[in-house]
C-alpha positions in Angstrom: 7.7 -14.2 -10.5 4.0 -14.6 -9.3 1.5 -12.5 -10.7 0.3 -10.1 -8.6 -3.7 -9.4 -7.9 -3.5 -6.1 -7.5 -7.1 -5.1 -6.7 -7.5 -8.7 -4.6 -4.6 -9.9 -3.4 -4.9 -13.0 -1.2 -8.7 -13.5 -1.6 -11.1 -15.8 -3.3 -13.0 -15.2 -6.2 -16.4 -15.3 -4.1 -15.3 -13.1 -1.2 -15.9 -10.5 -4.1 -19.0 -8.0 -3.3 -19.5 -6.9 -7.2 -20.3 -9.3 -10.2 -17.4 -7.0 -12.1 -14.8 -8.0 -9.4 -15.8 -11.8 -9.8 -15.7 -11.8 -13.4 -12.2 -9.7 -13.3 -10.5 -12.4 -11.5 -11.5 -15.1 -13.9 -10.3 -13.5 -17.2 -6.9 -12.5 -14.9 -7.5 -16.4 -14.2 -7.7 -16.9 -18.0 -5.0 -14.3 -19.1 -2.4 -15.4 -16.7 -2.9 -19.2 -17.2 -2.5 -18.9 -21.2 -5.5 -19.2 -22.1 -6.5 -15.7 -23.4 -2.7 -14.4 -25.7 -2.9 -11.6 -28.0 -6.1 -10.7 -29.3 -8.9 -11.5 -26.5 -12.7 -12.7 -27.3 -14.9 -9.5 -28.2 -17.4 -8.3 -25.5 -19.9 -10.5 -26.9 -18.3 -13.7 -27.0 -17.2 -12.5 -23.4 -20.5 -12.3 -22.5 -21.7 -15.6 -24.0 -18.8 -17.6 -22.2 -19.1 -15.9 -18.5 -22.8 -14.4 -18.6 -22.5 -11.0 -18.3 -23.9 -7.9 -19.5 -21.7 -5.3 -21.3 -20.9 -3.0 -18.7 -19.5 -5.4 -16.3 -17.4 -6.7 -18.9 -16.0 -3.6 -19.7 -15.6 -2.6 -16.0 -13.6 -5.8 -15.4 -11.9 -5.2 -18.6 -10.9 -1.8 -17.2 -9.3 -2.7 -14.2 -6.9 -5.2 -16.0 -5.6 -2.3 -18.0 -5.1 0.0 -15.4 -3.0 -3.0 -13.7 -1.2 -3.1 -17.4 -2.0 -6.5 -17.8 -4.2 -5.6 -20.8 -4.0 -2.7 -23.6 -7.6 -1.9 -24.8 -7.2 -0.6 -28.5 -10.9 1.4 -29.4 -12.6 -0.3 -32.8 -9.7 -2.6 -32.3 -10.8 -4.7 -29.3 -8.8 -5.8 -26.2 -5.1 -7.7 -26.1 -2.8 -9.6 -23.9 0.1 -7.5 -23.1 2.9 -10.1 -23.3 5.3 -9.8 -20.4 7.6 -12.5 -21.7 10.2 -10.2 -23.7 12.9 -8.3 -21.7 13.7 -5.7 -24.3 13.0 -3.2 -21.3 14.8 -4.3 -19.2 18.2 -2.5 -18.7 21.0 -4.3 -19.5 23.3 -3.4 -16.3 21.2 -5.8 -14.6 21.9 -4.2 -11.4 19.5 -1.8 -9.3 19.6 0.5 -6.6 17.4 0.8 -3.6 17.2 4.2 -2.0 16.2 4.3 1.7 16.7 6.9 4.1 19.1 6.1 6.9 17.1 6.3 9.6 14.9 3.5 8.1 18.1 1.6 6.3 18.4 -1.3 9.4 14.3 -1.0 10.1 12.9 -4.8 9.8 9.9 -3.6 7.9 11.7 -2.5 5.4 14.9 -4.8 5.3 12.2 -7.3 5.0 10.5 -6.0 2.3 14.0 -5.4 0.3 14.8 -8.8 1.1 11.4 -9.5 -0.8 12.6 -7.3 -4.2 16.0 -8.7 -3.7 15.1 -12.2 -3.9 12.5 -11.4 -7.0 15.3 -9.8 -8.7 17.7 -12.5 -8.0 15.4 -14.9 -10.0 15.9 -13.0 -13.2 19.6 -12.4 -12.8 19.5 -8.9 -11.3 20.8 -7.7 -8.5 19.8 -4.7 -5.7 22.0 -2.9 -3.6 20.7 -0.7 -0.8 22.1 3.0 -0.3 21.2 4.6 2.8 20.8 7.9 2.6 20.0 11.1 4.5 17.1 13.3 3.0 18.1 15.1 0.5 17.9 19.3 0.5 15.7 20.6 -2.0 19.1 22.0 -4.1 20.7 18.7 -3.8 20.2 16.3 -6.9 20.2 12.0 -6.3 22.7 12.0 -9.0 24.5 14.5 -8.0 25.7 12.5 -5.0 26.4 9.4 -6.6 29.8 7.8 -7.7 30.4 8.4 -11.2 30.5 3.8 -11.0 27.2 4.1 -9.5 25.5 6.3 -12.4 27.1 4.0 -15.0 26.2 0.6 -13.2 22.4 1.6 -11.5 20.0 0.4 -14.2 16.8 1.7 -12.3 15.9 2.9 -8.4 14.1 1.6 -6.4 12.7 4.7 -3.5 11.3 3.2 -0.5 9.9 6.7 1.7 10.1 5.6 5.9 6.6 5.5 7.0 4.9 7.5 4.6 1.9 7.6 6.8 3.6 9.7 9.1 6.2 11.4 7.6 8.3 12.7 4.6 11.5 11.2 5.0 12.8 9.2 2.2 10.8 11.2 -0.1 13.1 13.1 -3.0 13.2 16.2 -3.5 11.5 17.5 -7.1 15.2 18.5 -8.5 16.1 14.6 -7.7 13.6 12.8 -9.4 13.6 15.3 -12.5 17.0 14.2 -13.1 15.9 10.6 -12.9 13.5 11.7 -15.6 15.8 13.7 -17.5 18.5 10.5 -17.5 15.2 7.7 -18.5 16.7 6.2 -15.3 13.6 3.8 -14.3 12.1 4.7 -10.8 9.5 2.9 -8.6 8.3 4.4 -5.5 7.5 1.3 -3.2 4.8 1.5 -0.5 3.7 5.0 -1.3 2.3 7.3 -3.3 3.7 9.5 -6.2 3.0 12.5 -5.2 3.0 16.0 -7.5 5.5 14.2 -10.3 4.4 11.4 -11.4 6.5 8.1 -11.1 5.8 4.5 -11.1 4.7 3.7 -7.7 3.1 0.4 -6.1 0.8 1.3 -2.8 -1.4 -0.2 -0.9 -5.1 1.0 -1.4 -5.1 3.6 1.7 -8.6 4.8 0.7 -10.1 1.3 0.9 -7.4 1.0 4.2 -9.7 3.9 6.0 -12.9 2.7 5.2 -12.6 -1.3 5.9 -11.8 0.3 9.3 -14.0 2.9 9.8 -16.8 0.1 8.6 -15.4 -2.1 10.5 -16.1 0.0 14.1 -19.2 1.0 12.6 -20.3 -2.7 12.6 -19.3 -3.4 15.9 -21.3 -0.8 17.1 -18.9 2.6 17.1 -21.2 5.5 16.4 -18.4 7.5 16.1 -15.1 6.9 14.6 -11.5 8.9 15.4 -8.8 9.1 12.6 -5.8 9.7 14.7 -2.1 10.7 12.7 0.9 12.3 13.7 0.9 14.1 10.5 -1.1 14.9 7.4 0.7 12.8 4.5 -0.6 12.3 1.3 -1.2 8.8 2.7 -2.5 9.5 6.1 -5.1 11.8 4.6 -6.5 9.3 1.9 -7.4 7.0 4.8 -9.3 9.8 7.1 -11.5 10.1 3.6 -11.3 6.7 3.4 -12.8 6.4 6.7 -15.1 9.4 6.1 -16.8 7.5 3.3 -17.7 5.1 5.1 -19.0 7.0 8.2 -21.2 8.7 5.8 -22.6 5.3 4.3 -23.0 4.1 8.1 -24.2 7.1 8.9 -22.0 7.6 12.1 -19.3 10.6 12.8 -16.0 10.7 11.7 -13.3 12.7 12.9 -9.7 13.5 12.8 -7.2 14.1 15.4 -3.7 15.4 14.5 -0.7 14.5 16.7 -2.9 14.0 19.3 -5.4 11.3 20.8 -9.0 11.7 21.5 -8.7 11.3 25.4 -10.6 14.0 27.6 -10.1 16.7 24.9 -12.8 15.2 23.0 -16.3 15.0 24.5 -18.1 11.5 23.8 -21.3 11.3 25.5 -23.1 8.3 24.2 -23.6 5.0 25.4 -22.0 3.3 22.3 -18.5 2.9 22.1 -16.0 5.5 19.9 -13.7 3.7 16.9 -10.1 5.0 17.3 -8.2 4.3 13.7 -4.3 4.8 14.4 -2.7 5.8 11.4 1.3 4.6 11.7 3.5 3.2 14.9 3.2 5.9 16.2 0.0 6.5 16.8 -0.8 3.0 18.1 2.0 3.4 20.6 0.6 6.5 22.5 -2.8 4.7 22.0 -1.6 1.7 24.0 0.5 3.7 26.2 -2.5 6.2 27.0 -4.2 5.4 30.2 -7.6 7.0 29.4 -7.6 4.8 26.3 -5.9 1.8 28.1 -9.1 1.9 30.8 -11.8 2.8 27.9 -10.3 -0.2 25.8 -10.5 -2.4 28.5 -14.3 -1.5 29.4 -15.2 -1.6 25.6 -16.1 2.2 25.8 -13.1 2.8 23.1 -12.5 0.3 19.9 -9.1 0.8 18.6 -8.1 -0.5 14.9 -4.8 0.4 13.1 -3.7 1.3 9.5 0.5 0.5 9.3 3.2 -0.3 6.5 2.9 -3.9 5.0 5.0 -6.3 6.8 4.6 -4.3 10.4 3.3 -6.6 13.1 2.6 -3.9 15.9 -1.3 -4.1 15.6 -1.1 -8.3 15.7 1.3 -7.8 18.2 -1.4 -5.7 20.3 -4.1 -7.6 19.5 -5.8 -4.9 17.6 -7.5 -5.1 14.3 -5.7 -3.7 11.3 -5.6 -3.8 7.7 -3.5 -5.7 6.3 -1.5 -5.6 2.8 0.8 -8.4 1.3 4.0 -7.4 1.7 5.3 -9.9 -1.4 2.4 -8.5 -3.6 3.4 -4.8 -3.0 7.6 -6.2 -3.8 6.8 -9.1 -6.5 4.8 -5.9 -8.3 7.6 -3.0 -7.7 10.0 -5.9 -9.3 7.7 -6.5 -12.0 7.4 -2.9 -13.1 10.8 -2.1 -12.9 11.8 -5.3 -15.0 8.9 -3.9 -17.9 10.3 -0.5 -17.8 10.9 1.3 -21.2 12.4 4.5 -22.1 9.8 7.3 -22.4 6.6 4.8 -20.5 4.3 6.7 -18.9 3.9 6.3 -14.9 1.9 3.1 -13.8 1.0 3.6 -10.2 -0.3 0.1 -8.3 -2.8 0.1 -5.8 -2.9 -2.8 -3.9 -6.1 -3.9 -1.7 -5.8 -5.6 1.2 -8.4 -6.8 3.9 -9.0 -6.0 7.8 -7.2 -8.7 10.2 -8.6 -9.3 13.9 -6.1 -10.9 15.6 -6.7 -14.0 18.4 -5.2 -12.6 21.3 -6.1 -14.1 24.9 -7.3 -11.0 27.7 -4.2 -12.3 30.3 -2.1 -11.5 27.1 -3.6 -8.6 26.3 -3.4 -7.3 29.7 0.2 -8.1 29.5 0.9 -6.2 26.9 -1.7 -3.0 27.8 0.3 -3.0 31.2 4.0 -2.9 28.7 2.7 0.0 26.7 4.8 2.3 28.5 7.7 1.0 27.5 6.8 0.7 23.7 6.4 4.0 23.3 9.6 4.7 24.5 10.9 2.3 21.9 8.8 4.3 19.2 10.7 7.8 20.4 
């Protein structure tokens, strides 16, 4: 398996805004290559080798061991946590991946199982997909399974349907306690934990809101429209995501709920207004919209999108998004499940991504404006 970059996937050491973030990448760089094991240098000789002061040291060094990739020890110094042994790993060797069954045959997320599967295979495990419905909050996961399936499952894998606009997918409390209860390992893939804390790989929705909201601010929105269908744990990080960085741009930021901001919300400046859609949904009805349609096509409206890793709609569109690696967000739910120990506490991975314009020609995107009706009968 390929390590994972967590905080930077995809992206060059100098595309880095913060001296920290540089120097972060080159002891992962040095860690992941060999040639920091075990004990690593003291903040001093750290500083000596890569020229930096104490507190970006220890900032860099703090990232890596929120990632787990390093264990600082205080008066002890800093070491390597060594990822070779499998003594965690359950010996079944097979896992379970628990979808719900109206996302079970969804590309998005047969792709991003395919992803896991594939990982998995490389180490001699094997996943197996169950579909099912979401469960009442009275009904246990275990419960529900075959007695074959208890004894065989050696960890879950919970993959929530578009956790940006809803809470299918999503166990209930009573589910995942028994999880707990049974030191069954559990990774939450593409979303957050929630109240009980789980092992979970996500991408970074706050940073998702604010690469957007900065990006319409720099092209010249001086006011920016978070629009979701519903208020998720996810969908909400990105409006104060986006809210930060209306506040550092020093433009408005707004949110819209189920609805778009069409004629129901007065805009009376020259400059144009920044529409984030939050989920499929959202970008649908946006495309489908006439008002916003016309507006997009005059420049008065600026649409950008936040969806699941993996989801093409926004490229598709031609409208800018941020995007997340889908084989970071899988390589690292693999990973963690494989290190899994009885008794661990929760590791939850955020993972960064970056905002994508896409190349899209105006015939084409006239094309595709004028098709917008249908896709969002496709979305209902």
């Amino acid at each position: 398996m390929q390590d994972g970059c967590p905080r930077a996937a995809e992206h060059s050491h100098g595309q880095f805004s913060y001296k920290f973030q540089r120097l972060r990448e080159q002891l992962r760089t040095a860690v992941t290559t060999g040639e920091f094991s075990g004990r690593m240098p003291g903040e001093r000789e750290l500083g000596r080798r890569f020229g930096a002061n104490a507190k970006t040291i220890n900032k860099a060094l703090c990232d890596l061991a929120s990632e787990g990739l390093v264990v600082r020890h205080i008066g002890r110094g800093t070491y390597v946590i060594e990822r070779e042994s499998t003594a965690g790993v359950a010996s079944t060797g097979r896992f379970r991946a628990i979808v719900d069954s109206g996302a079970a045959e969804s590309s998005v997320t047969v792709n991003l199982l395919d992803d896991i599967r594939a990982t998995l295979a490389g180490v001699g495990r094997l996943l197996e997909c169950t579909p099912m419905p979401t469960l009442g909050a009275r009904q246990t996961l275990l419960g529900t399974w075959p007695v074959a399936w208890r004894r065989e499952t050696g960890g879950v894998f919970l993959v929530p349907n578009e956790p940006l606009e809803n809470q299918t997918g999503r166990l209930d409390e009573a589910s995942m306690s028994e999880l707990l209860r049974r030191q069954m390992p559990m990774v939450i893939v593409g979303a957050l934990s929630g109240g009980m804390k789980s092992c979970a790989v996500a991408p970074d929705y706050s940073d998702a809101g604010f690469r957007l909201c900065e990006h319409l601010a720099q092209a010249g929105c001086d006011e920016v429209v978070v629009a979701m269908s519903a208020e998720t744990r996810e969908a909400q990080i990105v409006a104060a995501g986006a809210a930060a960085a209306a506040k550092r741009y020093n433009i408005v930021c707004k949110t819209a709920i189920g609805g778009l901001p069409t004629n129901g919300h007065s805009h009376t400046s020259d400059q144009p207004r920044g529409v984030i859609c939050v989920g499929p949904t959202m970008l649908h009805r946006a495309v489908a919209d006439a008002s916003i349609r016309r507006k997009s096509m005059e420049g008065s409206v600026l649409l950008a999108a936040m969806l699941a890793p993996g989801d093409d709609l926004a490229k598709t569109v031609g409208v800018p998004y941020y995007e997340v690696s889908r084989k970071t967000i899988s390589d690292w739910a693999a990973r963690i499940m494989l290190d899994a120990k009885p008794g661990q506490r929760p590791v939850e991975v955020i993972i960064p991504g970056a905002v994508r314009v896409p190349e899209i020609s105006s015939g084409c995107r006239d094309e595709l404006h004028c098709d917008a009706a249908g896709m969002a009968e496709i979305a209902h």
